[in-house]
C-alpha positions as CSV (number, residue, x, y, z in Angstrom):
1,X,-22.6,78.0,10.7
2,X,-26.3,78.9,11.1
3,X,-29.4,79.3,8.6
4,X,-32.2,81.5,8.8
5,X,-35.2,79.9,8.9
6,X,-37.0,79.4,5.2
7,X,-39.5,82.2,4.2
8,X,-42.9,81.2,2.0
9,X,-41.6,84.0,-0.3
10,X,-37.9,82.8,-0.5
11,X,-39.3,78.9,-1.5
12,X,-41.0,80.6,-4.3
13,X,-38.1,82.5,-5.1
14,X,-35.5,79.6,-5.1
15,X,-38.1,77.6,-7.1
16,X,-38.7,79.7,-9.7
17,X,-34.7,80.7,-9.9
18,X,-33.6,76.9,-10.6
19,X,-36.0,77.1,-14.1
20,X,-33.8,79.8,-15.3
21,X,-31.4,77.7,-17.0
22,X,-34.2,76.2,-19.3
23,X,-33.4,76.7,-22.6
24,X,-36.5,77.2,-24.6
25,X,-38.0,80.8,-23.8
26,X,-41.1,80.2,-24.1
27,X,-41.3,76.8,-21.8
28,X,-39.3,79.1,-19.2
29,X,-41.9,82.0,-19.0
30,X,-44.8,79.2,-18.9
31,X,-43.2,77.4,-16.4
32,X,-42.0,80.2,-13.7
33,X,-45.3,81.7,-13.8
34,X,-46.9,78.4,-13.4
35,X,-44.5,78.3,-10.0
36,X,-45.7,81.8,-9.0
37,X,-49.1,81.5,-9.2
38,X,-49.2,78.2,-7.8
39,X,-47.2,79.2,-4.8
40,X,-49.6,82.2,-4.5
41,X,-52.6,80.0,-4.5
42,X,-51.2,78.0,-1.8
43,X,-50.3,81.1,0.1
44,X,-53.8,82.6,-0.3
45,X,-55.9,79.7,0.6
46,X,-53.5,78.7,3.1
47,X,-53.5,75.0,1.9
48,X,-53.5,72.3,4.4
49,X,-51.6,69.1,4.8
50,X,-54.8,67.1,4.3
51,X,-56.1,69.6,1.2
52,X,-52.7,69.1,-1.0
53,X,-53.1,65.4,-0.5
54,X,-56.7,65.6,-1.4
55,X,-55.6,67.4,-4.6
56,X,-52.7,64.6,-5.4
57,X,-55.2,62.2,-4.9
58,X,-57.9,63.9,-7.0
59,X,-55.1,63.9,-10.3
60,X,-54.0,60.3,-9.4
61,X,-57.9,59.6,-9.9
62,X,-58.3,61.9,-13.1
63,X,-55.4,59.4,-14.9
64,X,-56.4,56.0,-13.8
65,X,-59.8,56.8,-15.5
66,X,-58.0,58.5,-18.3
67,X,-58.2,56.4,-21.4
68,X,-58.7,56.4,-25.2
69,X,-62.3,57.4,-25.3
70,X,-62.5,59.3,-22.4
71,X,-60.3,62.1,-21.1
72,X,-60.8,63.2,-17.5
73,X,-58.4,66.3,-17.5
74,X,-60.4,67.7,-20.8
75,X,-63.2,67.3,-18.8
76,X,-61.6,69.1,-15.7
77,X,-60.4,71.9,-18.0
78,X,-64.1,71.9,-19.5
79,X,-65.9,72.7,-16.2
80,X,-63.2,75.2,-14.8
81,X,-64.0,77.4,-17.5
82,X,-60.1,76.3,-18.7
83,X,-60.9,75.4,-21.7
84,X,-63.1,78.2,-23.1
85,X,-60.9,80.9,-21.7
86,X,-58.2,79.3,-23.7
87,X,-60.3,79.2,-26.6
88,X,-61.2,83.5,-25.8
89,X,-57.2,83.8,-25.7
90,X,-56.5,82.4,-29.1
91,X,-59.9,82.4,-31.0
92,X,-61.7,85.8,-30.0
93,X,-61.5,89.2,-32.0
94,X,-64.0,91.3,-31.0
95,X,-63.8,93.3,-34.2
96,X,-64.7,90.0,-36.4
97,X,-67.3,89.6,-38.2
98,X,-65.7,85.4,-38.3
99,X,-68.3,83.0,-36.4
100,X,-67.4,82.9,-32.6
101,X,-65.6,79.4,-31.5
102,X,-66.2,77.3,-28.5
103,X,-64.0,74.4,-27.1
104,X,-63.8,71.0,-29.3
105,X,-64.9,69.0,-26.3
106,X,-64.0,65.6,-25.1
107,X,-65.8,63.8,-27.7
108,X,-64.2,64.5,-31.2
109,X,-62.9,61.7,-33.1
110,X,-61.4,61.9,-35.9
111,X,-61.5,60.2,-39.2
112,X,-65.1,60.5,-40.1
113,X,-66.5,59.3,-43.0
114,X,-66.9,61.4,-45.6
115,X,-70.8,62.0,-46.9
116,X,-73.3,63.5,-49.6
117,X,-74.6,66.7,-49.5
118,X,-78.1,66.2,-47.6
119,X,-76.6,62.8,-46.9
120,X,-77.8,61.4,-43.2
121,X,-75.4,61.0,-40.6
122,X,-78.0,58.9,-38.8
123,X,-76.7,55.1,-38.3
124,X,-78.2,54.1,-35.4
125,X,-81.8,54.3,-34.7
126,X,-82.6,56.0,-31.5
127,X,-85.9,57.6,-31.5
128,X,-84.4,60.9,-32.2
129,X,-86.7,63.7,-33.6
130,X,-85.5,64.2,-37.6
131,X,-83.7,67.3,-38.5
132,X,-82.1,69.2,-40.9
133,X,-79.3,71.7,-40.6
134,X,-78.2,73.8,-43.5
135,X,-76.8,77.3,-44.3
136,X,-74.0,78.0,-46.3
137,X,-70.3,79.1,-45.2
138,X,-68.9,82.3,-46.1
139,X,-65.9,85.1,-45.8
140,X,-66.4,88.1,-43.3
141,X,-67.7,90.2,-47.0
142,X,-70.6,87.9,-47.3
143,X,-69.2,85.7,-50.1
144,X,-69.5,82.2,-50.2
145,X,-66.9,79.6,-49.9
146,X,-67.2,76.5,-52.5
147,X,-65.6,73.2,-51.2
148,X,-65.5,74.1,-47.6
149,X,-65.0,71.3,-45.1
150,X,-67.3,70.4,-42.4
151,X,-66.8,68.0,-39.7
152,X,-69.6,67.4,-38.0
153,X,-70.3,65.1,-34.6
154,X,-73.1,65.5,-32.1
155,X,-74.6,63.1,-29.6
156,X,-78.4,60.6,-30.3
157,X,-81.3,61.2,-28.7
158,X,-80.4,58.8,-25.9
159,X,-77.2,61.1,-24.7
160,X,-74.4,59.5,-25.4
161,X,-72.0,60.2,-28.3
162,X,-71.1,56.9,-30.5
163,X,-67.4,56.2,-28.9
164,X,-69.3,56.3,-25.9
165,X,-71.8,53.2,-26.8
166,X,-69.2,51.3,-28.2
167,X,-70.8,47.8,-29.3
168,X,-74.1,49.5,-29.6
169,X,-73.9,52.3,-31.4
170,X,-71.9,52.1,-34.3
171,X,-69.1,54.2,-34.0
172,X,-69.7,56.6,-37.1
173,X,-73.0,57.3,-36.2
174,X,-73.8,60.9,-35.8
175,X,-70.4,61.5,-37.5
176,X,-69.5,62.9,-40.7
177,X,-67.2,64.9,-42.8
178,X,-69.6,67.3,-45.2
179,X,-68.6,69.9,-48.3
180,X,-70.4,72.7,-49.7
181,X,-71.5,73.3,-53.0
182,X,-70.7,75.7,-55.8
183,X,-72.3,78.2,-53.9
184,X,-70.8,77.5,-50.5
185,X,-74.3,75.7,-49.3
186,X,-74.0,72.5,-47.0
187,X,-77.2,70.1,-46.0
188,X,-77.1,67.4,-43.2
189,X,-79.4,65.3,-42.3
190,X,-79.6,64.2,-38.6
191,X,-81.6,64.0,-35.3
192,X,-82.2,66.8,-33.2
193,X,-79.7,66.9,-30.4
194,X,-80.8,66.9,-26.5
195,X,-79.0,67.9,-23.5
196,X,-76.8,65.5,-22.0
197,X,-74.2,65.2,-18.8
198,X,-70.9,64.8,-19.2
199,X,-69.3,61.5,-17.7
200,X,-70.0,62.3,-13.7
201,X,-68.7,58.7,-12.2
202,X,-65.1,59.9,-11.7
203,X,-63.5,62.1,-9.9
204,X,-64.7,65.7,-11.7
205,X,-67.7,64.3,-11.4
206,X,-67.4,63.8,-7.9
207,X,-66.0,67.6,-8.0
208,X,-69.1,69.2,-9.9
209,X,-70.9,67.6,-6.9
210,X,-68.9,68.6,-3.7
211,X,-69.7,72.1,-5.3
212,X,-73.2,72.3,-5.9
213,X,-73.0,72.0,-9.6
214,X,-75.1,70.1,-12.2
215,X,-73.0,68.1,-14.8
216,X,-75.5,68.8,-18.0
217,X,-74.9,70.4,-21.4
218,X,-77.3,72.4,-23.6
219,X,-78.5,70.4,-26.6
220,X,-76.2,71.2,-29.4
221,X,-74.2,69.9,-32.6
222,X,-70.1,70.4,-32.9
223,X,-69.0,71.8,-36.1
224,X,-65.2,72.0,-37.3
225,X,-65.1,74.1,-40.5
226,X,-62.5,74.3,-42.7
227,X,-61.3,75.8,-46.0
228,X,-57.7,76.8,-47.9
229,X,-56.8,80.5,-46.8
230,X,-58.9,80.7,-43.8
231,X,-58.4,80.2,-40.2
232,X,-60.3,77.2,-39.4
233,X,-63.4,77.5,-36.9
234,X,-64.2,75.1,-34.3
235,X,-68.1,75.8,-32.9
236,X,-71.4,74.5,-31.9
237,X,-75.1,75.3,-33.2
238,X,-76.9,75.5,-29.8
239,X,-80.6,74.5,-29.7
240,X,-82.8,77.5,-28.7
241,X,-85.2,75.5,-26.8
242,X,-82.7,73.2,-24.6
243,X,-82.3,73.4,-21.2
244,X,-79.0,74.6,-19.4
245,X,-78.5,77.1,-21.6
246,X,-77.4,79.8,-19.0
247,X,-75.6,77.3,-17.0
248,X,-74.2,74.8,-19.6
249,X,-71.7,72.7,-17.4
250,X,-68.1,73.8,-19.5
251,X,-69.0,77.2,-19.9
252,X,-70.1,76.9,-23.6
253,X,-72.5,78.4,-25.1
254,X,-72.6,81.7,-26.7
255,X,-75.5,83.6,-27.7
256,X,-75.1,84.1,-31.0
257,X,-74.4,80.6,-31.5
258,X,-78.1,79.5,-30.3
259,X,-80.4,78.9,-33.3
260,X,-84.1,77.5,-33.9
261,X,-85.3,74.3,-35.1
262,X,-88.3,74.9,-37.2
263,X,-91.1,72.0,-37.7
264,X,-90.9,71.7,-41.9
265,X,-93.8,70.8,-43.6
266,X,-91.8,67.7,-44.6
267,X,-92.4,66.9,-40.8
268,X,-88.4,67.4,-40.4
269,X,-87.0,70.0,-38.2
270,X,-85.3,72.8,-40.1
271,X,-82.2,74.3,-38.2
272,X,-80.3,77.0,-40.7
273,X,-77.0,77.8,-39.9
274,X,-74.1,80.2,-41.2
275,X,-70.7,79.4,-40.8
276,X,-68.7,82.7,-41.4
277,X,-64.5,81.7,-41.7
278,X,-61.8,84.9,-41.6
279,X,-58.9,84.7,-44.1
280,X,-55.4,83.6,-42.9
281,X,-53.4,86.5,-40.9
282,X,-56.1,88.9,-41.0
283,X,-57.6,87.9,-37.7
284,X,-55.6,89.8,-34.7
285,X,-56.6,86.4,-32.8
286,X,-55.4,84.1,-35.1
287,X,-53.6,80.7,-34.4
């Protein structure tokens, strides 16, 4: 008995055949088009011998430096663009009048502590240029939503978020859970962020390097907002004047996201920002 020699097409074939018997739909679709395009890549590029083993050993490197504060496959999803397309996928209706989203980031930790309105969120004492970012959250009609929830994170003046400093910054510093007011108005009192790299001592780092790329972020503060019957929003408020806007490192900023930081005659910098949520099911992009 003799075999024909195996075609690049009839491997793809056979390998996408053999997940046909999975039972959840869903995981099957995912996972034969993962195969496909995969294959297709490898086809296209014509992958060597010595590239695919570069690649194994690039993802063997991502999960040894994987751990509980730091997650080096976010950040490889982050500076592919991965992450925000995902984020354009499930979180963008053009037609919406809702606050655009950006990703969450690598740096979210939950379980923040829960603060006044106008409270600071400032525990740590880094040099960092006062601020103050207010605004007030509201429906796509313009009315405003009382007892909204905002968690808020950012990194001090220094660069680093707090679960990065463990030991020296303490680790709710910069951190804190906010709700509006009777007339859907939220104050916080913090530090004016500043650019900052992500981690680049592993192996995207490494990455971002071999391909001519800078590692920074524009200066800006995360924002999860939240509220019964509407979809919740996870964004940033981009400083105007930062650097890397236009080449922000995970593909992150969008324009009407950017805002100003005003010198107050209090001496604080005044940053106003509106939060606009859409109501559950009406968003044709809604989780």
């Amino acid at each position: 008995m003799t075999m024909d020699k195996m075609a690049e097409d009839d491997l793809t074939d056979q390998a996408v055949s053999r997940l046909g018997a999975t039972p959840d739909p869903r995981l099957r679709e995912v996972m034969c088009a993962l195969v496909r395009h995969l294959h297709s890549f490898a086809k296209q590029v014509r992958l060597t011998d010595r590239e695919w083993l570069a690649g194994i050993r690039f993802l063997t490197a991502a999960g040894h430096i994987t751990d509980d504060t730091r997650q080096e496959f976010i950040l490889l999803s982050d500076t592919l663009g991965l992450s925000s397309l995902v984020d354009l996928i499930n979180h963008s209706d053009v037609e919406s009048l809702a606050t655009e989203p950006t990703i969450l980031g690598p740096f979210y930790v939950p379980g923040s502590p829960d603060r006044d309105f106008g409270a600071s969120m400032v525990e740590y004492d880094d040099g960092g240029r006062p601020a103050l970012l207010k605004g007030t959250v509201r429906d796509e009609n313009g009315q405003p939503i009382p007892g909204a929830r905002l968690d808020v994170w950012q990194n001090a003046a220094t660069g680093f978020y707090a679960v990065q400093q463990p030991g020296l910054q303490p680790p709710t510093n910069l951190r804190g859970v906010y709700r509006t007011d009777e007339h859907g108005r939220y104050e916080i009192r913090t530090v004016r962020p500043v650019p900052y790299p992500i981690p680049a001592d592993g192996p995207v780092g490494r990455l971002l390097a071999d391909t001519g790329r800078h590692p920074w972020r524009a200066a800006h503060i995360h924002a999860r907002v939240s509220a019964p019957g509407f979809e919740p929003l996870t964004t940033h408020v981009f400083d105007r004047d930062s650097q890397y806007l236009d080449s922000d490192s995970v593909f992150g900023v969008k324009e009407s996201l950017i805002r100003d930081f005003v010198p107050g005659e209090d001496g604080v910098l005044h940053c106003e920002s509106d939060f606009v949520l859409c109501r559950t099911g009406q968003s044709a992009a809604s989780v």
